[in-house]
C-alpha positions in Angstrom: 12.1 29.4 11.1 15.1 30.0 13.1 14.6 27.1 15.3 14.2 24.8 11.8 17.6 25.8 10.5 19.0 25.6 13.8 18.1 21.8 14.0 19.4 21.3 10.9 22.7 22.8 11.4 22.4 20.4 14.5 21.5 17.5 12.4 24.6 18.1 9.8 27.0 18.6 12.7 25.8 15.3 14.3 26.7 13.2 10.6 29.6 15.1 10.1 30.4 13.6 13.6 29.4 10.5 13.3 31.5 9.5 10.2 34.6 11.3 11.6 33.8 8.7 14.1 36.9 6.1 15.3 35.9 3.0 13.7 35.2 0.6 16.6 32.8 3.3 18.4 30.6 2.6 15.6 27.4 0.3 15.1 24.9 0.4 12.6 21.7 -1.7 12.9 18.2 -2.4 11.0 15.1 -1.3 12.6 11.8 -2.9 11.9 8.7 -0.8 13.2 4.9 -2.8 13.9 2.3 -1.3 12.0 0.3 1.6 13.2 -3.4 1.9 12.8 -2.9 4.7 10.0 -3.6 3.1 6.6 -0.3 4.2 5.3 1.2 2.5 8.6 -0.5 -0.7 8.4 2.2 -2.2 6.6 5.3 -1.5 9.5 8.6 0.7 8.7 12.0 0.3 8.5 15.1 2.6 9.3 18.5 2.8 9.8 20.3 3.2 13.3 24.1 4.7 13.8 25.4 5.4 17.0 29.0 6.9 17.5 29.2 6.0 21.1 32.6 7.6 21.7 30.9 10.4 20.8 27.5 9.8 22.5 25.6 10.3 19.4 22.3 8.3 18.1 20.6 9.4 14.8 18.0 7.4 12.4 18.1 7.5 9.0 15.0 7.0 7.6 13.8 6.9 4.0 9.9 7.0 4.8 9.8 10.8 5.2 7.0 12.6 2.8 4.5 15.5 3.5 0.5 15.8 2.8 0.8 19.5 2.7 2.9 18.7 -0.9 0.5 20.3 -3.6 -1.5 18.3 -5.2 -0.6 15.1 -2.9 -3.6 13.2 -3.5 -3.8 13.7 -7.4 0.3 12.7 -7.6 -0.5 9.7 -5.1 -2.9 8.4 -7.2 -1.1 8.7 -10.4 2.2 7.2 -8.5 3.8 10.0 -8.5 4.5 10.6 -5.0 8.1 11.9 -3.6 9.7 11.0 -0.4 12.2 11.6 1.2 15.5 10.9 3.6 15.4 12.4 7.1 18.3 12.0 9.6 16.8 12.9 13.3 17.6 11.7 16.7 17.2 8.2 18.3 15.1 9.4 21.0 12.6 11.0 18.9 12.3 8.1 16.8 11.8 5.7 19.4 9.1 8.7 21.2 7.5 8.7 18.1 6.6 5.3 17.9 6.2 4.1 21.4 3.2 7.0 21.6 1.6 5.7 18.7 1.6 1.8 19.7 4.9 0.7 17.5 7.5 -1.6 19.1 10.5 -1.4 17.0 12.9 -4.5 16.5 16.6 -3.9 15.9 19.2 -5.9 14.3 22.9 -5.4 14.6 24.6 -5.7 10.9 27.8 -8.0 11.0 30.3 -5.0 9.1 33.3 -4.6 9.4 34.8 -1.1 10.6 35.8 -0.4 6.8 31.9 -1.6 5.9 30.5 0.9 8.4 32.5 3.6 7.0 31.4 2.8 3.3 28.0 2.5 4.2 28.1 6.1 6.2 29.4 7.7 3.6 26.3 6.4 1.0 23.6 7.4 3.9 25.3 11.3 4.0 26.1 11.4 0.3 22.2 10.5 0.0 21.1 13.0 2.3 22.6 15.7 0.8 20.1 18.2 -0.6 20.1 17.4 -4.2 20.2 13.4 -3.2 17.3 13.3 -0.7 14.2 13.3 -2.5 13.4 10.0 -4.5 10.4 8.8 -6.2 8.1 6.7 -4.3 6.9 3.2 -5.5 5.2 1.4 -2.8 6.3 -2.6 -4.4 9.6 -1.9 -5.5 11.3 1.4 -4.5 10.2 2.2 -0.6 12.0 2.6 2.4 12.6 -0.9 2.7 14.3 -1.4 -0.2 16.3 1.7 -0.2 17.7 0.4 3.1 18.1 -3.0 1.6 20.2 -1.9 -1.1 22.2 0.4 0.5 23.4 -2.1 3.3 24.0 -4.3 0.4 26.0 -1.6 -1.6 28.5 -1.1 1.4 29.5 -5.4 1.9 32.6 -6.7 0.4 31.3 -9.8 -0.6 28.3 -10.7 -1.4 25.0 -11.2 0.8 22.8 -14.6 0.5 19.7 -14.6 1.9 17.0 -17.6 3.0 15.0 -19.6 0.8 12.1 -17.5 -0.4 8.7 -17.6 1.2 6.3 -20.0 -0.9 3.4 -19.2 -2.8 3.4 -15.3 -2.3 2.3 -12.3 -4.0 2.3 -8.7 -3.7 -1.5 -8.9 -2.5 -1.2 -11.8 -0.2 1.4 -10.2 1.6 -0.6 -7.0 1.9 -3.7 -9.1 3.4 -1.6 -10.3 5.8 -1.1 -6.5 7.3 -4.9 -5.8 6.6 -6.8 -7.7 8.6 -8.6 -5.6 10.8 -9.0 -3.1 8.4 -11.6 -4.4 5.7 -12.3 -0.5 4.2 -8.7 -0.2 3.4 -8.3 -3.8 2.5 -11.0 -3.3 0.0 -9.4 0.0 -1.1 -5.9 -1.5 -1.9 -8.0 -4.7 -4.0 -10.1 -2.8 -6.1 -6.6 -0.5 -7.5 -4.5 -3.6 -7.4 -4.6 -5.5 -10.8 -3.7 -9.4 -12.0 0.3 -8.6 -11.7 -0.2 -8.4 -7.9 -1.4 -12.0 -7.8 1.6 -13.8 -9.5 4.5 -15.1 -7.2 7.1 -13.4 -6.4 10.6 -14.1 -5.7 12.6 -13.4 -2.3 13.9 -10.2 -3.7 10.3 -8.8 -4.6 8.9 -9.9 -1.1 11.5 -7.9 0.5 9.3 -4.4 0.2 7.4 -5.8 3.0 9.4 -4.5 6.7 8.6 -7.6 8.1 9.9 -9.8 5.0 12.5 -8.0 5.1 13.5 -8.0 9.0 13.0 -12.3 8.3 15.4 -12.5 5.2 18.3 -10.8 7.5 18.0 -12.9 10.4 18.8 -15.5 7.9 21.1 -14.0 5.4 24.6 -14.2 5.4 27.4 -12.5 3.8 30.5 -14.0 1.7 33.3 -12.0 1.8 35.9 -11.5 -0.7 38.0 -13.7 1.3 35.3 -16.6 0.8 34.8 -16.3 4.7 31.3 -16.4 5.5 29.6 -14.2 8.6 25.7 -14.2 9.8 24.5 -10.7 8.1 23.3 -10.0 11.7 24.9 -9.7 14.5 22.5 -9.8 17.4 19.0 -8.9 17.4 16.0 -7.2 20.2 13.4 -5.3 20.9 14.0 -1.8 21.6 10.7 -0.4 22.0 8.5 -2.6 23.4 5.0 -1.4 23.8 1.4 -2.8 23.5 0.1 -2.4 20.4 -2.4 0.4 20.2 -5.9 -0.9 20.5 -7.6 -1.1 16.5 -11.9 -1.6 16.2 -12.7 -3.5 13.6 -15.8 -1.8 11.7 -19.0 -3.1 12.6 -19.9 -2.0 9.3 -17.4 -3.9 7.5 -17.6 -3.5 3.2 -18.8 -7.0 2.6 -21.9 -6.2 5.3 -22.9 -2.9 3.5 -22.6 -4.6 0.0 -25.3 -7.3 1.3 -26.8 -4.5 2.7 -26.6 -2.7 -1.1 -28.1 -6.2 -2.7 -30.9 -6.4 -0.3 -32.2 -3.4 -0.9 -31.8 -3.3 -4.6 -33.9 -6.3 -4.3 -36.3 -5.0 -2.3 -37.1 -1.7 -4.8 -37.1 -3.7 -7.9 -39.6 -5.8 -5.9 -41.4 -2.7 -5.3 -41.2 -1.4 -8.7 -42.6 -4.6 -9.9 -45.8 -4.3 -7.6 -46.3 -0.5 -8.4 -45.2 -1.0 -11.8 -43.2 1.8 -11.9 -40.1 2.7 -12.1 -37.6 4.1 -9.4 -35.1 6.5 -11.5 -33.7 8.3 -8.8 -32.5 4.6 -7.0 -30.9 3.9 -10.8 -29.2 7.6 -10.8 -27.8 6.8 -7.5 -26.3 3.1 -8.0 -25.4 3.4 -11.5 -23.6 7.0 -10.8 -21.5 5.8 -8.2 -20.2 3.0 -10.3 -19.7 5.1 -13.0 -17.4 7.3 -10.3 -15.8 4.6 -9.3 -15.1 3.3 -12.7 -13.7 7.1 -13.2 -11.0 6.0 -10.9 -10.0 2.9 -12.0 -9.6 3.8 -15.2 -7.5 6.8 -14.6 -5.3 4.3 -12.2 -5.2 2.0 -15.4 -4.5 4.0 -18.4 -2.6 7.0 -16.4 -1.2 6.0 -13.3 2.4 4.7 -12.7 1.8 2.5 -9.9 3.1 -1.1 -10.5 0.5 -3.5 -11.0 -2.9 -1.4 -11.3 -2.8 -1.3 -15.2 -4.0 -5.1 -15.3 -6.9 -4.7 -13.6 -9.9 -6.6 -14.7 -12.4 -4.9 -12.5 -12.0 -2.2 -15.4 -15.0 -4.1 -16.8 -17.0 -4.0 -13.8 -16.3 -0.3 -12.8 -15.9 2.0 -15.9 -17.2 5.5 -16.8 -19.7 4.4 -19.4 -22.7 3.9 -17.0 -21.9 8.2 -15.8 -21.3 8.8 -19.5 -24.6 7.3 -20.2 -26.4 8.5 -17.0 -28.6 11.5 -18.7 -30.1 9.4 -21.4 -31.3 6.8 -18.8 -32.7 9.0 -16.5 -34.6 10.4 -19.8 -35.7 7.0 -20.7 -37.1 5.9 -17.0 -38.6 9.4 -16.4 -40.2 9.3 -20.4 -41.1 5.4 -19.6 -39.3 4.4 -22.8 -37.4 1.4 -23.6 -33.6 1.2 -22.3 -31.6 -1.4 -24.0 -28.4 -0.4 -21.9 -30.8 -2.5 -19.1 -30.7 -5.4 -21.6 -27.1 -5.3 -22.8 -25.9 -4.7 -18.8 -28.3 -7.8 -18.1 -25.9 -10.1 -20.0 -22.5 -8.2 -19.3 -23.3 -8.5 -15.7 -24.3 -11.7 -15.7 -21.2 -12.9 -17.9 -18.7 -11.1 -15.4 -20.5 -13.0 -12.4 -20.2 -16.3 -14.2 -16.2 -15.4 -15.0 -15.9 -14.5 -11.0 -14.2 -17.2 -9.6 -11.9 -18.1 -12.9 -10.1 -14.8 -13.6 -6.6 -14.6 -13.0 -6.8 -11.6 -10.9 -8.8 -12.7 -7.2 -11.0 -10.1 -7.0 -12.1 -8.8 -2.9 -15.3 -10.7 -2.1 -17.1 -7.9 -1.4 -17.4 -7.0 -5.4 -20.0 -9.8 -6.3 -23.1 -8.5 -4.4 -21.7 -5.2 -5.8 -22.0 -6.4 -9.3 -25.8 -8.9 -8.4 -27.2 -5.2 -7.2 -26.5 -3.9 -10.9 -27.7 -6.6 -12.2 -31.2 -7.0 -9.9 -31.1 -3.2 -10.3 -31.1 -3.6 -14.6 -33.3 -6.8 -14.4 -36.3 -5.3 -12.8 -35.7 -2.2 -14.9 -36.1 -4.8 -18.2 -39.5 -6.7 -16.4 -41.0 -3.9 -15.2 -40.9 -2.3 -19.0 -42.0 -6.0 -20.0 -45.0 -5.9 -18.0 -45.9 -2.2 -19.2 -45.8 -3.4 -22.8 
């Protein structure tokens, strides 16, 4: 405990140095991290760099601190209520940090001037005070990206202009482009993201991306009060230049398993047909996990505050009826009874499959031999029955 306060006190003595700085010792600059392997890394990082070098000082601000020890992090995750937070620490142990988990880190020089640099050292410490620290998290539009964004921009005299916008992107296209390689957490992200993530956004919207963001500077430019107009950055390289670390792609990737899924749901209602029987416990296990899975996505889309997961038409693939109803078709398999949930879920699965590839929302591919094991899974329920009789 002692040795936490004492860094602290270190940390506050090293801003209070910094913006007592003289003005030309002083250079502020972007960095852009790679991604890490971590699936809340995949996606890169950005910070901000002062050094006071008449005073030999290097610290990081960085927005992109948060804790799992938090209680109840998953549940306020989930329900987009996550905080995080602004840390201040040394260069070196930013740059150790990421070097030993496989990150270069790219830096860009900001253009300021010395009265720019001041303003802009004064926002980072007033935010890091204790009571300004601590923001709410929102992955698309509130991140550590953006908070570095805004603050750079809040701190120019002028104004700051940035590139044409990328065309034709979304919220979820960028994200694939940072998941490949990782098809589980691909798959995760696509089933919570809903049909707002797949309209276009603007420049401004594409900017929660690191990457996006680290582009847009290279080729903004700032327009001074004056009307004179200076490159946003002033020089740009690679401070941390390591190979990345090595990622293994899955040989069981989601789309593999879900074939997997279908084939064997064909195979048992094959079986079931030849034995005339039917497999209940195979129909407690498939149609309970999509009821649990539809337990989640509807919590994400009636509860939870994350942008973009309240349109989410998989709501009618994966909802809780089928664990709601779970009991009374267990009774009516065991009991050899008629089930017309089998004969309703023939026709709504078959109507969602036929929809598939015109919904406004693009849906992960690994979701239609999801849904064709339901519906083999209901079918042979429904001829097997029909044979019986």
């Amino acid at each position: 405990m002692k040795k936490i306060r004492l860094w602290l006190v270190c940390m506050w003595l090293a801003v209070f140095n910094v913006l007592h700085a003289q003005q030309d010792s002083l250079q502020i600059s972007l960095l852009t991290c790679s991604p890490g392997t971590e699936i809340y890394s995949l996606f890169g990082h950005t910070a901000l760099r002062v050094q006071n070098f008449s005073r030999n000082l290097d610290v990081v601000f960085n927005y992109g601190m948060f804790s799992f020890n938090t209680p109840h992090f998953i549940y306020r995750f989930i329900k987009g209520e996550t905080d995080y937070q602004l840390g201040v620490i040394p260069y070196v142990y930013f740059e150790a940090e990421y070097a030993e988990r496989g990150s270069s880190v790219y830096q860009q020089v900001l253009n300021l001037s010395a009265e720019e640099k001041q303003t802009l050292l004064h926002l980072l410490t007033e935010n890091y005070l204790p009571e300004n620290r601590t923001y709410r998290y929102n992955y698309f539009y509130d991140n550590c990206t953006t908070r570095a964004r805004d603050q750079i921009e809040r701190c120019i005299k002028g104004t700051v202009v940035y590139p044409d916008s990328f065309p034709n992107r979304s919220f979820r296209s960028i994200v694939h482009e940072f998941t490949v390689g990782a098809a589980w957490g691909e798959l995760g992200i696509d089933l919570c993201l809903g049909a707002e993530a797949d309209t276009p956004i603007d420049k401004r919207q594409q900017m929660f991306s690191p990457f996006y963001m680290k582009e847009y500077a290279s080729g903004a430019y700032i327009i001074g009060d004056n009307g004179q107009r200076r490159p946003l950055v002033l020089k740009e390289e690679k401070v941390v230049d390591v190979a990345p670390a090595e990622t293994h792609s899955s040989f069981l990737s989601p789309l593999w398993c879900a074939t997997f899924l279908l084939a064997i749901s064909v195979l048992i209602g094959w079986w079931q047909w030849r034995r005339n029987k039917i497999c209940w416990i195979w129909e407690l296990l498939l149609f309970g996990a999509q009821g649990i899975a539809g337990c989640i996505i509807a919590f994400l889309f009636f509860f939870s505050v994350h942008p973009t997961v309240g349109s989410n038409w998989l709501l009618i693939l994966f909802n809780p009826i089928p664990l709601l109803y779970l009991p009374f078709m267990v009774y009516f398999s065991v009991t050899r009874r008629k089930d017309w949930y089998h004969v309703v879920n023939m026709v709504y699965l078959t109507l969602f499959i036929v929809i598939f590839p015109f919904c406004l929302q693009e849906f992960n591919l690994t979701v239609l031999p999801l849904a064709l094991s339901l519906l083999v899974t209901s079918a042979s329920h429904v001829l097997v029955l029909s044979k019986k009789q």
